[in-house]
Structure formats: structure tokens, C-alpha cells
N, C-alpha and C positions, 0 to 999 in steps of 0.2 A: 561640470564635474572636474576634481582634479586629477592630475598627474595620479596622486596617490590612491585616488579613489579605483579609476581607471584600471589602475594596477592591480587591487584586491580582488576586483569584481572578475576580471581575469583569470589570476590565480583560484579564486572559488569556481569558477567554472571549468576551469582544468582539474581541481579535485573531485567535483562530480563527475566530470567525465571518468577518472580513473579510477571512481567506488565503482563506476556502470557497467565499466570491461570488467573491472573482478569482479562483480556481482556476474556480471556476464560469464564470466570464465568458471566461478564456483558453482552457479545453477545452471547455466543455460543448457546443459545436456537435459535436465527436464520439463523445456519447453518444448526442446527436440524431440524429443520421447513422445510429448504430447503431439505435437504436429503430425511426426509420424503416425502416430495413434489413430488419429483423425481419420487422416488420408486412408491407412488401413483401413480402419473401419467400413468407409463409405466405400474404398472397393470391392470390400467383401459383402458388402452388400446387395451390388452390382453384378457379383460375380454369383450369389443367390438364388436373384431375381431372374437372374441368364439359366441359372440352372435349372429352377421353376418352371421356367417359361419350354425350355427343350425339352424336359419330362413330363409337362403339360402335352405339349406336340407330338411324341415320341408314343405316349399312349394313348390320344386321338386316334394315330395312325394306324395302332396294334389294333385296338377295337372296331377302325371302317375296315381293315383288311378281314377279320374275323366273320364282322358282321355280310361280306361279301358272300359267304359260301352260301348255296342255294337249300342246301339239307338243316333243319335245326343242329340237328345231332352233329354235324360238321362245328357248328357256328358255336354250340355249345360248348364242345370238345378246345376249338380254340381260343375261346376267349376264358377260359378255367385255366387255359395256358400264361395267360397275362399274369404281369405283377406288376400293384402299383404303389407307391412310394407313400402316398396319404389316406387318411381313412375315408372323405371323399371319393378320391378316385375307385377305392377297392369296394367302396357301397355302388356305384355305378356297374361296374366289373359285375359284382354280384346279381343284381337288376337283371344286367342283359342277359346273362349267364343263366341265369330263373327264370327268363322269359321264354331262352330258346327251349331251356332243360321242359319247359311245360309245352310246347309248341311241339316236343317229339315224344313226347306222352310220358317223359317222366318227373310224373308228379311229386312224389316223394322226394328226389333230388332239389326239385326247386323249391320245394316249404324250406330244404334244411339252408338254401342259400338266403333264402330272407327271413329267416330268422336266425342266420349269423347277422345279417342286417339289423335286424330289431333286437338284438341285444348287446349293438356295440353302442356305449357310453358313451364314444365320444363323440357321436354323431347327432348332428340336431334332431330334433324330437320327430320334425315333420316326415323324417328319412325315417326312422324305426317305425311311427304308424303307417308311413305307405306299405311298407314291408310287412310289416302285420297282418293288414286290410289284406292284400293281395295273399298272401300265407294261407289265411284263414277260406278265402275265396277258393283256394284249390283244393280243400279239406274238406269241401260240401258232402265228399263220397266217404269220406274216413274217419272223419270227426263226429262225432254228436253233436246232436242241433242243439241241443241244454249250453253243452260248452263253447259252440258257436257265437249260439245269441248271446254266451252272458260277457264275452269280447269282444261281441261286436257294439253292446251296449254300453260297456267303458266306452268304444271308439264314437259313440252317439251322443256324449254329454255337450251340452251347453258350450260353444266357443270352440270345439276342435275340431281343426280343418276338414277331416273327415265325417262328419257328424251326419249332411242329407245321406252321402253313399252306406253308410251304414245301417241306417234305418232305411235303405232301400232291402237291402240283406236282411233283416230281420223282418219285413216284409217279406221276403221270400220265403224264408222260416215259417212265419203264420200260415203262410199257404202249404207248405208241404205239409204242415202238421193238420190241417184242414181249417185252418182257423179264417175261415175268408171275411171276416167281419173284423176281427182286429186286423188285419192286411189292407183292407179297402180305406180304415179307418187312415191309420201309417200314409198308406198313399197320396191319400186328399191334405195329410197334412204335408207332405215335401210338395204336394203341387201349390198350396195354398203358400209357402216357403216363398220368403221375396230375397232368398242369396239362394234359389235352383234356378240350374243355368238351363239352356235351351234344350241341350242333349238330354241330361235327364229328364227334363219336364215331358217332352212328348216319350222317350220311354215309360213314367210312368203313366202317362196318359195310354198308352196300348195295354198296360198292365192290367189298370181298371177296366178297362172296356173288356177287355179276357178274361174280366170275371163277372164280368156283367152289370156294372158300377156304369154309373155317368160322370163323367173328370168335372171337377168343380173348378168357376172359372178363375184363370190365374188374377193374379192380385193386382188392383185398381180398373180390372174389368167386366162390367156386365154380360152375363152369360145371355146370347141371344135364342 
């Protein structure tokens, strides 16, 4: 390469150089920006998930201290005192809140907490039918059985998680109503059910036998 060549090649590389600082000098506060951007971002992210996690902790701790007192009514009383930051936590809250509120006989206080349950939207579905299920369970005294069974036969369709415990309940139905043939009938079908868990199977196995039914044998076994 020449002298002259040498020389050019030079010069052009000192003029890119000197587009790069003024490119540099004219944009780079928006690469800055972006950088910073960045780095914000991910600490606030950080700083979140920090927060999550302590309001997570913080109301663990509110509801094992709650849950501590020996009276329902106590335990009731405290935990209606909680407040929590997500719809999660505050369908929990309610739960426990309904369990005690029914543990110290009042009934009616704990239907209205689970069914602020089952009618918040934004809560998965399987939280509003637990809430239901259990609603409807404490209304055996105050409801009518017509409108009992015809939600608890929504809760009984095809595919939803509740489906054996509800036609356990409608089962219970046919018997107060005297109907011990459609009840026995219901029974022999959750037992003959190959998704009924253990608990319930031998409960409705004492069921039948209390009405004077023989429990059919469970599924892939010969009844001896």
C-alpha cells in the first residue's frame, strides 16, 4: 500500500470517528434514557416482588395470630379485622372468617361472607363454587330445599369440581323430603363413581346402610 493510500485510509477513519462522537453527542442521551430505563425498570420490579413477598408474610402472620384465639367469636372478630391488598388474599380472609362466624353459631353472617366470595369476578371459578357449596350447606335450616337442590344441581353438572359433593347434598334432599329411593339410587351412583375419594365413599357407604340399602361394590371389585 502506498504512502498515499495509507494516508486516506486514515483520514477516513478519523472521519468516522468524528460522525460517532457527534452521532454520539447528538443522540446518546437516548441511549442513556434507555439504559436507565432498563435498569429502572428491573428494579422496580424487584422492589415489587420485595413488596409481594412482605405483604404476603405480613398477612400470613395477621391471620396465624387471629387464628390463635381459642373462642370462634374471638377468631371471627379478628380476622374481619384483617385487610388484604389482593382478591386472593381477601377470599381467604373471608373463608376463615365464615368458618369461624359459623363455628359460633352465626349462621347468617357467614352465608353473607361467602357469598361476597362467590360473587367476586375476579376470582377463579373454583373459589366462587367452593363459596357456594359451603353457603348453601349452612342454609339447610333457612333455604328451601326446591332452591337448594336446583344450585346444587348447577354445582352437580358434568366436569365441575364439585359435582360427587353435590349430589351427596341432593342426596340428602331426597331423604328429608322422604324420597329414600331416589337417595339410595344418587348414593350407589357416587359410590359406583371412579373420581370418589376415600372419605366420601365410606360416608356414603354408612348412608346407605342408614337407610337400609347394601353399598354396591366399588369399581373393578367384586363384592364378596
Amino acid at each position: 500500500m502506498s504512502d498515499a493510500d495509507s494516508f486516506i485510509d486514515e483520514v477516513t477513519e478519523e472521519v468516522r470517528r468524528d460522525r460517532l462522537f457527534a452521532l454520539f453527542r447528538r443522540y446518546g442521551w437516548i441511549a442513556a434514557l434507555v439504559i436507565v430505563a432498563v435498569v429502572a425498570g428491573a428494579a422496580f420490579n424487584e422492589y415489587r416482588k420485595a413488596q409481594a413477598t412482605a405483604a404476603a408474610q405480613a398477612l400470613g402472620d395477621a391471620m396465624l395470630a387471629a387464628l390463635d384465639h381459642d373462642a370462634p367469636g374471638d377468631r371471627a372478630t379478628s380476622l374481619a379485622a384483617i385487610e388484604a391488598d389482593s382478591p386472593g388474599g381477601e377470599a381467604m380472609l373471608d373463608f376463615l372468617t365464615a368458618a369461624a362466624r359459623a363455628e359460633a353459631g352465626e349462621a347468617e353472617a357467614a352465608v353473607a361472607d361467602l357469598q361476597d366470595i362467590a360473587r367476586n369476578g375476579d376470582l377463579p371459578a373454583i373459589y366462587r363454587e367452593i363459596a357456594n357449596f359451603k353457603a348453601l350447606v349452612l342454609q339447610r335450616e333457612t333455604l328451601p330445599a326446591a332452591d337448594r337442590r336446583l344450585q346444587f344441581e348447577a354445582l352437580a353438572q358434568p366436569g365441575k369440581p364439585l359435582r360427587l359433593l353435590a349430589e351427596e347434598q341432593i342426596a340428602l334432599i331426597d331423604i328429608s323430603e322422604g324420597e329414600t329411593g331416589a337417595a339410595l339410587d344418587r348414593l350407589q351412583a357416587i359410590l359406583q363413581d371412579a373420581e370418589t375419594d376415600a372419605v366420601l365413599r365410606q360416608r356414603v357407604r354408612q348412608v346407605i346402610v342408614a337407610l337400609g340399602g347394601t353399598p354396591a361394590p366399588e369399581p373393578g371389585r367384586q363384592q364378596g
